[in-house]
ZABA-490495 format. One record per residue (C-alpha): residue in one letter; y, x negated, z negated. Coordinates in pm, 1 decimal, padded with zeros to 6 digits. Last residue first. Layout:
N
a_Y_X_Z
...
//
This chain:
342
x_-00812.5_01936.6_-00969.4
x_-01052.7_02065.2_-00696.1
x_-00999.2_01901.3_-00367.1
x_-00783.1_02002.3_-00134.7
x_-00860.7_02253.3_00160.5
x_-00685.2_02207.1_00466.2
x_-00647.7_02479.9_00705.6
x_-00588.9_02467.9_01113.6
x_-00433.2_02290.4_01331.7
x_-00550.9_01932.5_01476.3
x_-00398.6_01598.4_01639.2
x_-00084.3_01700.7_01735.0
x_00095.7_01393.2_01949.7
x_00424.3_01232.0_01919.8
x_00577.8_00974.3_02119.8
x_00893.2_00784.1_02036.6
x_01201.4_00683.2_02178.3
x_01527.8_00496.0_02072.4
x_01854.9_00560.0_01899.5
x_02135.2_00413.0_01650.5
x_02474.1_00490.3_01675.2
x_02837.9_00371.0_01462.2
x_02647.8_00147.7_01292.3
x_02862.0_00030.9_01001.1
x_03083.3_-00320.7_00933.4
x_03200.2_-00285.5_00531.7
x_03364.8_-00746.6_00539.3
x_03478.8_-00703.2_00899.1
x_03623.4_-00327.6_00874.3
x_03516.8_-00065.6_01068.6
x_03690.4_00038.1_01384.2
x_03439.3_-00143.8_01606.3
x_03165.2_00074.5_01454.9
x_02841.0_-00085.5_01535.9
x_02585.3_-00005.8_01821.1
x_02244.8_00014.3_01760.3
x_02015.4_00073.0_02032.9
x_01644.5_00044.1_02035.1
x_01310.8_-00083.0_02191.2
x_00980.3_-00164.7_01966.9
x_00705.9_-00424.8_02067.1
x_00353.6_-00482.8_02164.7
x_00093.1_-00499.0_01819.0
x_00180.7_-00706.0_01606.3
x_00615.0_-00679.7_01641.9
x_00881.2_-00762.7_01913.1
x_01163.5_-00596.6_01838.6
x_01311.6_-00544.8_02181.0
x_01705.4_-00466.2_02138.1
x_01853.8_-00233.3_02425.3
x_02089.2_-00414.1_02702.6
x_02435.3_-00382.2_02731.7
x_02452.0_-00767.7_02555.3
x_02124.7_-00923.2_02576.1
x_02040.0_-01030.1_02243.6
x_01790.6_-01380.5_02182.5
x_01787.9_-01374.0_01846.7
x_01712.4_-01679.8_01582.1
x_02075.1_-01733.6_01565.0
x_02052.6_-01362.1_01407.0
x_01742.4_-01419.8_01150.4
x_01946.6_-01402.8_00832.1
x_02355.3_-01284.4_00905.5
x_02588.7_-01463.9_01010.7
x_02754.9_-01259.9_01267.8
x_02600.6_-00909.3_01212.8
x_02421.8_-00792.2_01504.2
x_02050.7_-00868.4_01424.9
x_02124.7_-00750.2_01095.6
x_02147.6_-00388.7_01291.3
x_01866.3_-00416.1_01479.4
x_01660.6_-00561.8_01137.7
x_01806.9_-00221.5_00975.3
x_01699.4_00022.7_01289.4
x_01377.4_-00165.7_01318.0
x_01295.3_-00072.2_00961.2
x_01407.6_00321.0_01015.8
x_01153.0_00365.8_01316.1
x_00857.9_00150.9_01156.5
x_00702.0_-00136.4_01289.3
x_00420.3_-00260.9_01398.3
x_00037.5_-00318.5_01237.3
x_00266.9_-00324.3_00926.7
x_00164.1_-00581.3_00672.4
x_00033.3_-00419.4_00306.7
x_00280.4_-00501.5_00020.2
x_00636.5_-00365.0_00108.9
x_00584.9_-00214.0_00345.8
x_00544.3_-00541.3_00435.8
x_00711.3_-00619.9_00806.6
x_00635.9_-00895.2_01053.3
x_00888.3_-00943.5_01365.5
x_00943.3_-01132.6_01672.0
x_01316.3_-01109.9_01788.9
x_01509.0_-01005.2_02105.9
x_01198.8_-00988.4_02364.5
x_01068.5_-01197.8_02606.0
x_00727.6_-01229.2_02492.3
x_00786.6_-01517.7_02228.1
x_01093.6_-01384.2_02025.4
x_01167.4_-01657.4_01757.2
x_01089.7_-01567.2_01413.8
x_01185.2_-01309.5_01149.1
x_00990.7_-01200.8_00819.2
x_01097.8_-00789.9_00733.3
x_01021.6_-00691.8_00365.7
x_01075.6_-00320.3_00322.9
x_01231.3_-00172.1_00031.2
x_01120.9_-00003.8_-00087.8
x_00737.7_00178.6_-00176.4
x_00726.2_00205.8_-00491.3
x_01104.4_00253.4_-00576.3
x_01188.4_00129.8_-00949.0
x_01588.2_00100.8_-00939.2
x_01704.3_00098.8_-00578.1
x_02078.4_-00057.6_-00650.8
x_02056.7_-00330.7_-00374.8
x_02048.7_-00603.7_-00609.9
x_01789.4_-00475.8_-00851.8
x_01549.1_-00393.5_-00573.5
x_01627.0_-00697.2_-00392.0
x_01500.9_-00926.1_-00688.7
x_01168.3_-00730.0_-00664.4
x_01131.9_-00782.3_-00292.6
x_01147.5_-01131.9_-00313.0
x_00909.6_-01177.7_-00609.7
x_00686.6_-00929.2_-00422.9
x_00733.8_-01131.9_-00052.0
x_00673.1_-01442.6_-00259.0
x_00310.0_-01310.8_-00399.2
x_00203.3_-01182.1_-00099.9
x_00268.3_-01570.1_00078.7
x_00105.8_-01746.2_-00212.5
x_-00198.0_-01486.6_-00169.8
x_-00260.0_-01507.9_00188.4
x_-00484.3_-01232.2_00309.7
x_-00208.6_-01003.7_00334.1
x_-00097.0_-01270.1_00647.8
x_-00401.6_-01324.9_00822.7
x_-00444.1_-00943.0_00785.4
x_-00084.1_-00861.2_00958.8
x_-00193.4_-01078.4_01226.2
x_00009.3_-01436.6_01224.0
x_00260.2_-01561.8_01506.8
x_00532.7_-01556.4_01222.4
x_00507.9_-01894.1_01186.8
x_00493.2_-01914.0_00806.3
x_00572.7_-02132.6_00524.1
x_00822.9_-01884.6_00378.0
x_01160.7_-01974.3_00521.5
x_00997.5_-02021.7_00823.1
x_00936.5_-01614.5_00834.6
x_01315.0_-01612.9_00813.6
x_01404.8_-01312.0_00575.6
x_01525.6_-00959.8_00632.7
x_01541.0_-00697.4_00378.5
x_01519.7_-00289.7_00427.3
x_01613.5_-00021.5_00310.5
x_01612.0_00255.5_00537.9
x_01865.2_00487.5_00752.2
x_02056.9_00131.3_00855.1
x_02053.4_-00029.5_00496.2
x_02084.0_-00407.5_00513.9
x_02001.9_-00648.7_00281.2
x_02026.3_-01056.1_00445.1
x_01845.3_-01282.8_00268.5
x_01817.0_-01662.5_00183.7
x_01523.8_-01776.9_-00013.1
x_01525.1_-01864.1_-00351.6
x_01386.2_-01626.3_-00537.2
x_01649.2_-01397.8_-00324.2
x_01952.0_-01537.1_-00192.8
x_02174.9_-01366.7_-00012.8
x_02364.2_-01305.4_00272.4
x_02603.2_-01037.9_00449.1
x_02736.8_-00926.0_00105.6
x_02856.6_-00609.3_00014.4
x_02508.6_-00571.0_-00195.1
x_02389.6_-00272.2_00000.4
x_02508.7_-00372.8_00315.4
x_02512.8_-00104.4_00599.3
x_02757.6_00086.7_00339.2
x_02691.5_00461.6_00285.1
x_03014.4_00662.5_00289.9
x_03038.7_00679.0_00705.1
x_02732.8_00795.1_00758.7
x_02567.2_00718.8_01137.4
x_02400.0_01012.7_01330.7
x_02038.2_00895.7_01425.3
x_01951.3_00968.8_01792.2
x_01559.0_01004.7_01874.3
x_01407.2_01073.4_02183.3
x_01106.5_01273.2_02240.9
x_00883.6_01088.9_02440.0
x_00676.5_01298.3_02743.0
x_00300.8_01335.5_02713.3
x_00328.5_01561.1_02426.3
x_00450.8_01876.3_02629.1
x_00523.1_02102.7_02341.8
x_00441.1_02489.3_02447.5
x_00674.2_02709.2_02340.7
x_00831.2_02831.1_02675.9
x_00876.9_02499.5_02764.2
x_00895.7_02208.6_02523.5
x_00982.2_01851.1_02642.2
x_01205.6_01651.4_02383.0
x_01530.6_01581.4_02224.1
x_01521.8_01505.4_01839.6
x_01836.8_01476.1_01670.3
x_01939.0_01285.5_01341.7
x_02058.4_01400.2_01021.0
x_02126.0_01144.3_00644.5
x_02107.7_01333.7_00318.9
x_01898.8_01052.2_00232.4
x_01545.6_01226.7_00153.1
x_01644.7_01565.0_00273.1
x_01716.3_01451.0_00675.1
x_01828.1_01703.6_00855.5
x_01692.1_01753.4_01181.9
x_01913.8_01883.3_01514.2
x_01652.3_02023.6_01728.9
x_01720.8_01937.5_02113.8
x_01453.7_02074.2_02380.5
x_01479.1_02003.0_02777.4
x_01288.0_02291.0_02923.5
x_01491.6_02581.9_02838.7
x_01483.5_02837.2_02535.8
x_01283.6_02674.9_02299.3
x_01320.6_02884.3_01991.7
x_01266.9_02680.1_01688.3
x_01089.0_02775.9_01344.7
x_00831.5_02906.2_01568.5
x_00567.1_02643.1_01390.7
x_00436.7_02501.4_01734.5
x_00844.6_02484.4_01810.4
x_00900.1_02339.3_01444.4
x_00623.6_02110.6_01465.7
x_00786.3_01959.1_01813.0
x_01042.0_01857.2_01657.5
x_00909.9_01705.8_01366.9
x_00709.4_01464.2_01532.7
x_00919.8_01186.7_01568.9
x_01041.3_01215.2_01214.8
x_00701.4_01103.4_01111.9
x_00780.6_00776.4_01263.0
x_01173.8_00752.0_01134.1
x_01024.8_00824.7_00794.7
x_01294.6_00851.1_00541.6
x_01262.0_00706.6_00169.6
x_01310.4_00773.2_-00207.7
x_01069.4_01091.0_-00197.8
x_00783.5_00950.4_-00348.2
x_00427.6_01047.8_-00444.5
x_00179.3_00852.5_-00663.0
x_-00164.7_00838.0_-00745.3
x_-00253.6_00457.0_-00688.6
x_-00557.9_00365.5_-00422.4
x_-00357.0_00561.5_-00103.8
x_-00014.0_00620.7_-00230.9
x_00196.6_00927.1_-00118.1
x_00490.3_00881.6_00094.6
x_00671.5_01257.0_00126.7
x_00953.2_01282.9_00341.5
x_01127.8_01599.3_00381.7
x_01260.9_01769.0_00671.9
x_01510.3_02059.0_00698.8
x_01573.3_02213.6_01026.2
x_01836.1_02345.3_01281.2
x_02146.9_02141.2_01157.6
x_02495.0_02169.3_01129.4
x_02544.5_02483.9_00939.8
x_02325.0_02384.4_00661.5
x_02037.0_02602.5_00530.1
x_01813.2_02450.9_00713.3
x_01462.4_02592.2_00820.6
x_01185.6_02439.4_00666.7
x_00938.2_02110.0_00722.8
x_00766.7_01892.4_00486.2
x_00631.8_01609.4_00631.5
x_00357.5_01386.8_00446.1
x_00237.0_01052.1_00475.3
x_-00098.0_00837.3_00361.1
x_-00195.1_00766.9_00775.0
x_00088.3_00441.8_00738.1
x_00013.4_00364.7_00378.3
x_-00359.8_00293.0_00440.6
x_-00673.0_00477.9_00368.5
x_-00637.8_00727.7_00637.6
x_-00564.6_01048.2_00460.5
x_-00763.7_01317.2_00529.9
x_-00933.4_01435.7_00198.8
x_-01263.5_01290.5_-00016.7
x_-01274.7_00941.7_00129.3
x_-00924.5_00845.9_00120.5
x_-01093.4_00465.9_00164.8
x_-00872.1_00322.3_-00093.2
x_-00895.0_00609.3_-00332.5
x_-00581.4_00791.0_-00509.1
x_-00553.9_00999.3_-00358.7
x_-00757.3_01203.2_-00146.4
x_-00477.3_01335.8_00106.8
x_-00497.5_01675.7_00073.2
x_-00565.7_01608.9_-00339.5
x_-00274.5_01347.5_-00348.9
x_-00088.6_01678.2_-00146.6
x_-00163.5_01899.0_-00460.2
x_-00058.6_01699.0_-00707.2
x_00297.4_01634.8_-00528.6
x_00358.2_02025.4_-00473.1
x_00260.8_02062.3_-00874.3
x_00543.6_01793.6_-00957.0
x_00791.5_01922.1_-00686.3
x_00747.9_02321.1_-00843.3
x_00775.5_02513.2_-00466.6
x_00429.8_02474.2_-00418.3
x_00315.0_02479.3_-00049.9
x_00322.3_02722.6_00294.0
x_00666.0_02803.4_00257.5
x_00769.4_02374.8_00306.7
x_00574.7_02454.4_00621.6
x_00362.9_02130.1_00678.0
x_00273.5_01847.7_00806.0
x_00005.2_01590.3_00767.9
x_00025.3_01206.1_00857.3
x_-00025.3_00984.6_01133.0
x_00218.1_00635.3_01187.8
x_00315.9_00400.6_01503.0
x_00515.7_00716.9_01657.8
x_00407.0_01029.9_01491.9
x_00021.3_01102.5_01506.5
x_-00021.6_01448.6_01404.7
x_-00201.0_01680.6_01166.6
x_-00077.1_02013.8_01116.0
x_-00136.0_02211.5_00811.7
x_-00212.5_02592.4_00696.6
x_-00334.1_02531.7_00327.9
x_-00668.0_02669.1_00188.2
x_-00716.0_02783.9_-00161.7
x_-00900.2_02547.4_-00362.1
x_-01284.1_02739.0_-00440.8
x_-01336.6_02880.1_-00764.0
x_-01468.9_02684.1_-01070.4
//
């Protein structure tokens, strides 16, 4: 059997999450054979990811496909790819607001983008949703400066409603719920609710069987309810709690099975937004400065971002009329990856 052909590919750490990117040239244009072949980049499916360079968890088991847009009113197309790590499966039903952090600055290492001053703005389209946003960053004369953040602004639809069920509560096995779809679905409960402080490490919390087992009931009833049919990897489970470092809120996500170590870009957006919605799950629970960005305090330090809602939209369809914050990105390694033989 002859050798895999080798694959130009970019590793970087985006944000709270690390995953490969690539040129959407540089791989199979068929979805099902581009899918095979990135399980055999990443080593899927295999907990430890041992034979290709995925990190054995969801958040290092990602993919960004990159290519110049075809629409007027943005620079660059990304795609989202979330593969699994022990079960051989790739979806496209979700955005990565961590990933997304590092798009930017692959299209100026991947001269899909001209940088023609210091200050850098790529306008990013979105494939997964349809949804854009706008990367700002430090790039001069090519080079990506990876020290500085790139900031992150997330246009706002106007046809996609910020609840999914029209409903600013419900109950879910039980327990009461707010849905809320700011650029990712995602579900907020009260981490009383479920027997838990919310002071717990992501493992002391996987490791607790009644408490995984609610969070899957719960997230199950919100897939039928929020119209995501059979989505592996939505929506996201977000417990609240009182802020205890001086923030707006303490969170724990599952996405939607493991515990994130933080949280990711398009999660905090939703729990932001809930955190604005008068009645809403988890809101009397917030301490919100008004003028001042939201801290979402999470595992490992804490998350800062603006959402704004529409004041012209109605009371019972509110919308986020802006939603931004900062990340840092850093490029890990270039070169060729070579999957495994199928």
């Amino acid at each position: 059997m002859s050798e895999p052909a080798g694959i130009p590919c970019i590793q970087m750490r985006g944000g709270t999450s690390k995953g490969a990117y690539f040129l959407a040239s540089d791989l199979p244009a068929d979805p099902a054979e581009r899918d095979d072949v990135l399980l055999r980049v990443l080593g899927t499916p295999d907990p430890r990811q041992i034979d290709g360079i995925g990190g054995g968890h969801p958040l290092t088991s990602k993919v960004a496909v990159v290519s110049p847009s075809s629409r007027a009113d943005a620079d660059v197309d990304y795609l989202f790819l979330q593969a699994g790590v022990d079960e051989a499966f790739v979806t496209d039903r979700q955005n990565c607001g961590n990933l997304l952090a590092g798009v930017g600055p692959f299209a100026v290492e991947r001269a899909l983008f001209a940088s023609a001053g210091e200050h850098v703005s790529i306008r990013i389209h979105l494939v997964n949703t349809g949804e854009s946003a706008t990367a700002t960053f430090t790039a001069v004369g090519g080079t990506v400066d990876y020290r500085e953040p790139v900031l992150l602004e997330f246009a706002s639809p106007t046809d996609k409603p910020l609840l999914p069920t029209g409903r600013i509560l419900d109950v879910l096995d039980g327990i009461e719920a707010t849905c809320v779809d700011n650029g990712m679905p995602v579900v907020v409960v009260r981490a009383a609710d479920l027997g838990v402080t919310g002071e717990q490490t992501p493992a002391e919390l996987e490791a607790d069987e009644a408490l995984a087992d609610r969070v899957r009931r719960i997230r199950t009833a919100a897939l039928k309810l929020m119209g995501l049919g059979e989505a592996p990897s939505l929506p996201k489970i977000s417990l609240l709690s009182p802020p205890r470092d001086g923030g707006t809120i303490s969170t724990r996500t599952f996405i939607p099975v493991r515990c994130h170590e933080a949280i990711g870009v398009l999660g905090a957006a939703g729990v932001a937004a809930a955190l604005l919605l008068p009645g809403a799950v988890g809101a009397e629970l917030a301490a919100v400065s008004p003028g001042r960005p939201l801290r979402l305090e999470h595992p490992s330090g804490f998350l800062d971002i603006v959402v704004e809602l529409d004041p012209d939209a109605p009371a019972d369809r509110p919308r986020t009329a802006r939603s931004a914050l900062a990340r840092t990105a850093r490029k890990l390694f270039e070169g060729t990856v070579f999957p495994r033989p199928a």
